[in-house]
C-alpha positions as CSV (number, residue, x, y, z in Angstrom):
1,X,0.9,8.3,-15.9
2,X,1.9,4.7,-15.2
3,X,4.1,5.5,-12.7
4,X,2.3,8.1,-11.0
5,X,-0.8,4.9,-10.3
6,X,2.7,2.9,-8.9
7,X,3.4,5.4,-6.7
8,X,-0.4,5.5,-5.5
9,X,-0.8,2.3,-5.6
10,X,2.9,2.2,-3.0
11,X,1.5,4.9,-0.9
12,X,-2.0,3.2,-0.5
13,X,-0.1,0.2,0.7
14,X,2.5,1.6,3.0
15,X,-0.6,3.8,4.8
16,X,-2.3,0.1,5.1
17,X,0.6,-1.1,7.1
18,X,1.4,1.5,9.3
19,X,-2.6,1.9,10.3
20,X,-3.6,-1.8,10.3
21,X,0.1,-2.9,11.3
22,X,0.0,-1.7,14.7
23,X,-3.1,-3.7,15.7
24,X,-1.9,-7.0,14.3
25,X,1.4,-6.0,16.6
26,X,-1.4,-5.8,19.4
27,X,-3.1,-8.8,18.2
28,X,0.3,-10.4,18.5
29,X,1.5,-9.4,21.8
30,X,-1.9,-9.6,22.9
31,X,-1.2,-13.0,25.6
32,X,2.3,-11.5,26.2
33,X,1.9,-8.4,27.4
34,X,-1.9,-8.8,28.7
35,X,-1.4,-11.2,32.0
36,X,-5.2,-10.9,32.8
37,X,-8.4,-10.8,31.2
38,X,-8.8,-7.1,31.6
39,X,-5.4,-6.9,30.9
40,X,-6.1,-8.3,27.6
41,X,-9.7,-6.5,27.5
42,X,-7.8,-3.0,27.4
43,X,-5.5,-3.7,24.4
44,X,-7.9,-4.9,22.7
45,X,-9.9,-1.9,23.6
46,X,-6.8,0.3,22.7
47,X,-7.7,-1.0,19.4
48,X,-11.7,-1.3,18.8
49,X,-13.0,2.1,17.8
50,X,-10.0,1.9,14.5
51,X,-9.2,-1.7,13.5
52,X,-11.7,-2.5,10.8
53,X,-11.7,0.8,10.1
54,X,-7.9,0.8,9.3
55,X,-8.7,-2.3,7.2
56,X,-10.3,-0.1,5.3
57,X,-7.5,0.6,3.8
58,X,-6.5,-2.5,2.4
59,X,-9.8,-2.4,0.6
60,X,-8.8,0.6,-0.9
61,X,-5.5,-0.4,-2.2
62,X,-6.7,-3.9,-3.8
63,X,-9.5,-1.5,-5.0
64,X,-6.8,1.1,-6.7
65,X,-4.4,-2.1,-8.2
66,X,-7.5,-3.5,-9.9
67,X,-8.3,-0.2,-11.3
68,X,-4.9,0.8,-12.4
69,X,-3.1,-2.5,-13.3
70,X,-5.9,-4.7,-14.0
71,X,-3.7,-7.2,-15.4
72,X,-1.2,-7.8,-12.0
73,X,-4.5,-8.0,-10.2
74,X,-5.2,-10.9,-12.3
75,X,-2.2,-13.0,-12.4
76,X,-1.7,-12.1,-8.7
77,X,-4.6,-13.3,-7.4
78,X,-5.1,-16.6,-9.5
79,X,-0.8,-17.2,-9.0
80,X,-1.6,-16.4,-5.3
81,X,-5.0,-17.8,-4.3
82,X,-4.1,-20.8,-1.6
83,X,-2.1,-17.8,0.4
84,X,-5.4,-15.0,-0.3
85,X,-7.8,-17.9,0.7
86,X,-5.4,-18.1,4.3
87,X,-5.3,-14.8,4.5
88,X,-8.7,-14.4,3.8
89,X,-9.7,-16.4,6.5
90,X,-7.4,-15.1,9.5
91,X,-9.2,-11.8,8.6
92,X,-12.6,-13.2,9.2
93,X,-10.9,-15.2,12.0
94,X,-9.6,-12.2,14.1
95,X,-12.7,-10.2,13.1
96,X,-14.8,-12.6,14.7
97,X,-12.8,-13.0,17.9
98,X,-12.9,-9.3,18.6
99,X,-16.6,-9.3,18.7
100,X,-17.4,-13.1,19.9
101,X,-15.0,-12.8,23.1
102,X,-17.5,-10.5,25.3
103,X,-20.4,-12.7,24.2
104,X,-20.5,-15.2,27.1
105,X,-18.9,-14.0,30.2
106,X,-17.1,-17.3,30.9
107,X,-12.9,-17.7,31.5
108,X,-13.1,-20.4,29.3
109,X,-14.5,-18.8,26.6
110,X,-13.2,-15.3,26.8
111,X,-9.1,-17.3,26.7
112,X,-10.8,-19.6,23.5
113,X,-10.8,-16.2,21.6
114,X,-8.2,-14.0,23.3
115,X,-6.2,-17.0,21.7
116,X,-7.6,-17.2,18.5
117,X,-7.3,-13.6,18.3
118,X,-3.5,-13.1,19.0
119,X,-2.7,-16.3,16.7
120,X,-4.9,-14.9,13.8
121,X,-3.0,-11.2,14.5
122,X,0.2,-12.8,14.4
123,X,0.0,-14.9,11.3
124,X,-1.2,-12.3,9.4
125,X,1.7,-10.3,10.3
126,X,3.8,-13.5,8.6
127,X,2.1,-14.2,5.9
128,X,1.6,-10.4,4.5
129,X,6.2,-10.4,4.5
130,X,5.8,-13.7,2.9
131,X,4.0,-11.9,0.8
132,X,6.3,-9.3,0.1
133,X,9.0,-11.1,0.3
134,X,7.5,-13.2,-3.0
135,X,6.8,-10.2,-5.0
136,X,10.6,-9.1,-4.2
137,X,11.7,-12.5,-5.2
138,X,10.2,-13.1,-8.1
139,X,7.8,-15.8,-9.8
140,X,7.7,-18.5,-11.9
141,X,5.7,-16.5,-14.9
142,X,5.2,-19.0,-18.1
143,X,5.5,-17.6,-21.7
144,X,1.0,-16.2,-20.7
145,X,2.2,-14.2,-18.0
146,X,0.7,-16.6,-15.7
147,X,2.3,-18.9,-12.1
148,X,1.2,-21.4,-10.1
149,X,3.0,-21.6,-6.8
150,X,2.2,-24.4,-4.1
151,X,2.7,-23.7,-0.6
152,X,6.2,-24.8,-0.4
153,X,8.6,-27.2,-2.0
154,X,12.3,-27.3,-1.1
155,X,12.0,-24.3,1.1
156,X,15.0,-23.2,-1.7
157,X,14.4,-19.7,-2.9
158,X,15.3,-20.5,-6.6
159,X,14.5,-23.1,-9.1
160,X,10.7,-24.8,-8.2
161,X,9.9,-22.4,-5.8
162,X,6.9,-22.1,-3.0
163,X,5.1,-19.4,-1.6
164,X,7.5,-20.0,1.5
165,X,10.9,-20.9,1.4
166,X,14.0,-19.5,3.1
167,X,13.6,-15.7,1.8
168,X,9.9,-15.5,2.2
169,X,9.6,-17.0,5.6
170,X,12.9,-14.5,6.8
171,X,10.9,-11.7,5.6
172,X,8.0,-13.2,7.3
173,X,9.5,-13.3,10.6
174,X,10.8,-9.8,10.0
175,X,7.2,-8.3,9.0
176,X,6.0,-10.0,12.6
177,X,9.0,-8.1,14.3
178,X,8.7,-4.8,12.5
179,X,4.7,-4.7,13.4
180,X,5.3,-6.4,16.7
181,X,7.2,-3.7,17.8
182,X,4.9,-0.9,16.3
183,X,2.0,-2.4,18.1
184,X,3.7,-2.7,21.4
185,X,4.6,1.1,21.2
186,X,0.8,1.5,20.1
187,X,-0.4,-0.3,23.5
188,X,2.4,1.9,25.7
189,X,0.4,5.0,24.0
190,X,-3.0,4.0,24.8
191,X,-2.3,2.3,28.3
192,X,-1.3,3.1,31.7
193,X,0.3,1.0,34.5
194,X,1.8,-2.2,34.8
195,X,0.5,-3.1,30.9
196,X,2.3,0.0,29.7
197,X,5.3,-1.2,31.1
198,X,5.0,-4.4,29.4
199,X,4.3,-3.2,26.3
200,X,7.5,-0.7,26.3
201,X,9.8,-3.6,27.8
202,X,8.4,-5.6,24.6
203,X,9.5,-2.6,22.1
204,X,12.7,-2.3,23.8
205,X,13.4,-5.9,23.1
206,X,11.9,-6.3,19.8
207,X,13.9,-3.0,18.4
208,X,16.7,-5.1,18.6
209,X,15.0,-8.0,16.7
210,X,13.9,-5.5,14.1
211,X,17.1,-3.7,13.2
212,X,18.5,-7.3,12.8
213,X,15.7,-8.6,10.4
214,X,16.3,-5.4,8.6
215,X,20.2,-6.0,8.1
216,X,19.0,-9.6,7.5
217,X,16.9,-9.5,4.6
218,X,18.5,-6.5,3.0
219,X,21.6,-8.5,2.5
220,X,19.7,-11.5,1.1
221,X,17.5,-9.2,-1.3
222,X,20.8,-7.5,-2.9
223,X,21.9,-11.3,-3.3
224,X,18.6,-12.5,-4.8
225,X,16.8,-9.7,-6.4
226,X,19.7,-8.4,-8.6
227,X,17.5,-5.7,-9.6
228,X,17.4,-3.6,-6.1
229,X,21.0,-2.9,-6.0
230,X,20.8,-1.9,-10.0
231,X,18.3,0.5,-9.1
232,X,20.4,2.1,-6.2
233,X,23.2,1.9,-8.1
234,X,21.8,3.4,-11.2
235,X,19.8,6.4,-9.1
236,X,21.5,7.3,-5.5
237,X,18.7,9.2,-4.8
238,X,16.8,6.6,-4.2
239,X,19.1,6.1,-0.8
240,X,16.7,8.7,1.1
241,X,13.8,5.9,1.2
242,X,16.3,3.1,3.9
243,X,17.9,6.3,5.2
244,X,14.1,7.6,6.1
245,X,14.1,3.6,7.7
246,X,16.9,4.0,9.8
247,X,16.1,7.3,11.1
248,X,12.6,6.0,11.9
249,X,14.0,3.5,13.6
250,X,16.8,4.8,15.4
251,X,14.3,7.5,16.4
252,X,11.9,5.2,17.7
253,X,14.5,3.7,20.1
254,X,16.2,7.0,21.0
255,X,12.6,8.4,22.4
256,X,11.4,4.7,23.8
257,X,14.3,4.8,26.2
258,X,13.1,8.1,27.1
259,X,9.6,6.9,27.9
260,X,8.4,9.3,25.1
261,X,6.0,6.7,23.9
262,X,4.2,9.3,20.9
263,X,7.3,9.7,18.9
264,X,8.7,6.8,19.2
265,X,5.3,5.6,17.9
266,X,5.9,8.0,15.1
267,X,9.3,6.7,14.7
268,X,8.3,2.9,13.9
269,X,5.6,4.7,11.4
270,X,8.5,6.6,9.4
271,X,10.5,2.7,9.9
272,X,7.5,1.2,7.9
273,X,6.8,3.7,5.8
274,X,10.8,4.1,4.6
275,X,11.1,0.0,3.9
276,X,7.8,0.2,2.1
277,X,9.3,2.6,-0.1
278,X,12.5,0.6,-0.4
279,X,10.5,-1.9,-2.2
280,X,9.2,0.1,-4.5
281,X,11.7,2.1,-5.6
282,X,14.2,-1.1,-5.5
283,X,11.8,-3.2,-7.7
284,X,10.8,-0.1,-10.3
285,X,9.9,-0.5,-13.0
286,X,8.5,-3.8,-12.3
287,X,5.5,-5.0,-9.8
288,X,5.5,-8.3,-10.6
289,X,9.2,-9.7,-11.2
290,X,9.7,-12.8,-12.7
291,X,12.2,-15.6,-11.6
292,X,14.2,-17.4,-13.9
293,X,13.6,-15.3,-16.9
294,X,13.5,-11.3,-16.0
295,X,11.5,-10.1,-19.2
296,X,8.3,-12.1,-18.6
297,X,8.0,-10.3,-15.2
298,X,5.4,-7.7,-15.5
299,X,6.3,-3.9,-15.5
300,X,4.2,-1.1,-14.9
301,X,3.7,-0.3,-18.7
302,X,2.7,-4.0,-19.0
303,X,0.4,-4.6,-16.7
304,X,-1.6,-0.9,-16.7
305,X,-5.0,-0.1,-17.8
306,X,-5.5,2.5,-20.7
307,X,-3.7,6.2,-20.6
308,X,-7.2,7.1,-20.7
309,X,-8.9,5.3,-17.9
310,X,-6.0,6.1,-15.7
311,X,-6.2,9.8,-16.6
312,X,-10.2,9.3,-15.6
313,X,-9.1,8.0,-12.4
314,X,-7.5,11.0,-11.5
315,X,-10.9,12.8,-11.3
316,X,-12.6,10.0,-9.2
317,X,-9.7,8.8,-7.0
318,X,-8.7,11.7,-4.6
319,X,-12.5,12.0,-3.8
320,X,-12.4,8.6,-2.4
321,X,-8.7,9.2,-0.6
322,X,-10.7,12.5,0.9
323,X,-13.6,10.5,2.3
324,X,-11.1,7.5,3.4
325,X,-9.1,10.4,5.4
326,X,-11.5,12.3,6.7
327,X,-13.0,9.5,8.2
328,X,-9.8,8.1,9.9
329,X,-9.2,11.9,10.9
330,X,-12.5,11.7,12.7
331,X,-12.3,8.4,14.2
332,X,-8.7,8.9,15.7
333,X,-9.7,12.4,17.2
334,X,-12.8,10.7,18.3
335,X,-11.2,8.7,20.8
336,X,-7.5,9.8,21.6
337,X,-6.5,9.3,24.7
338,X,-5.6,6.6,27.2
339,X,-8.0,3.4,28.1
340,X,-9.0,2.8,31.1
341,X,-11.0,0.2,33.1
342,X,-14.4,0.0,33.8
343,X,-14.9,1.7,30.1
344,X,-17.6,1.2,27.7
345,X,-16.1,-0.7,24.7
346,X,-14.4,-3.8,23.5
């Protein structure tokens, strides 16, 4: 039962980033590949009718940890609160840009939050691999099952660590990459024209810069997690999830050069949704790995709620994941197709 909620609670997260990840790859690119304000107005219109609701999702899976490992949620979010109260506030940050920029029809203002907007998109994308990258690493868990971890320290990841050092801020730069490039294939989908072409000159590059991150960080994980590697080693199978990465990947670049901007959208979507599944399966049974002393880390017997509540859940939690679908089904049917100017929107 406990790891049937890990695998929910995985899949919930790996549908967050490969909704909400391509528009914080817009929100990125957004002053790159938009050269003028309506430039700019039409990504972010490529965008409007889904992003909060693809946020949506990260709702849900806070909402499905707290329900099925109540005490992860805990220690995660006490260990973790300077980087949540960041977070937090980019989220409210690049909310409110999206709706304040067509407020006042002024240059000056309209650049204020075009800016705002792509720095807010873009740190996000960092801080969510920094993220990662710290659950991958490990923390400092005392004999309560409790950490503290400042900001950063020596920038070494072992010993007195931060929330950023080497590893975290690597996988940080490759998060930004990975969604960078899933956004800019997002835009080439919904645009036309010279901002089309920018957008799929930006994947093209950024493939590149992804497939290196990926080498990158998988190479430093085997040497600081030791725990990934076990876990290939001791069950091969487990080789399908980076396989499903590379493919993805590969895929994506095959049908980019081809101009086939839908599948290689597709492509960076089975990318994500392979290395999200690396993670899990490399860090099983564990979702919170401690440094320093492996058996105070937190496994998923450890830190679940009662067989019986989670046997409860079972009942109550598709219904949700219906509603949650059918509602993304609706919304991205809804408005499919390309933007164009002059339309009503964002």
């Amino acid at each position: 039962m406990e790891t049937l909620w890990f695998g929910l609670v995985a899949l919930m997260l790996a549908i967050y980033v490969i909704l909400d990840g391509f528009d914080l790859g817009a929100g990125a690119l957004h002053l790159m590949v938009g050269r003028t304000l309506d430039e700019r107005a039409l990504v972010l219109r490529s965008i409007g009718p889904v992003w909060d609701g693809n946020e949506v999702w990260l709702i849900a899976a806070g909402g499905t940890l707290f329900f099925a490992f109540p005490a992860l949620y805990a220690v995660s979010f006490s260990g973790f609160y300077l980087p949540l109260m960041i977070v937090l506030w980019l989220l409210i940050l690049r909310g409110t840009a999206i709706d304040f920029r067509n407020h006042v029809e002024n240059a000056v203002w309209v650049g204020f939050w075009d800016a705002v907007f792509s720095l807010a998109s873009l740190l996000l994308a960092v801080f969510f691999g920094a993220a990662l990258g710290n659950v991958v690493r490990g923390v400092p868990l005392d004999e309560g099952g409790r950490f503290f971890e400042p900001l950063w320290t020596d920038f070494r990841p072992s010993g007195r660590t931060g929330i950023l050092d080497a590893y975290t801020v690597l996988t940080g730069l490759a998060a930004l990459a990975a969604l960078a490039h899933h956004g800019a294939l997002w835009v080439a989908v919904k645009t036309e024209g010279a901002l089309q072409q920018r957008a799929r000159s930006a994947a093209r590059w950024l493939v590149w810069a992804v497939l290196s991150f990926t080498a990158l960080i998988t190479l430093a994980t085997f040497a600081i997690q030791p725990l990934v590697p076990a876990n290939l080693a001791g069950r091969p199978w487990g080789l399908v999830f980076p396989a499903l990465a590379l493919f993805g990947l590969g895929a994506s670049f095959a049908f980019g050069r081809r101009g086939e901007d839908r599948r290689s959208f597709l492509g960076s979507c089975a990318y994500l949704a392979g290395m999200m599944a690396s993670v899990a399966f490399g860090l099983y049974p564990y979702v919170l790995p401690a440094s320093g002393d492996p058996s105070r880390g937190l496994t998923v017997q450890s830190a679940a709620a009662s067989r019986y509540g989670l046997g409860v859940g079972l009942i109550w939690w598709p219904v949700g994941l219906l509603l949650a679908v059918g509602y993304a089904f609706f919304t991205y049917r809804r408005f499919a197709g390309k933007v164009r100017p002059g339309e009503s929107g964002y």
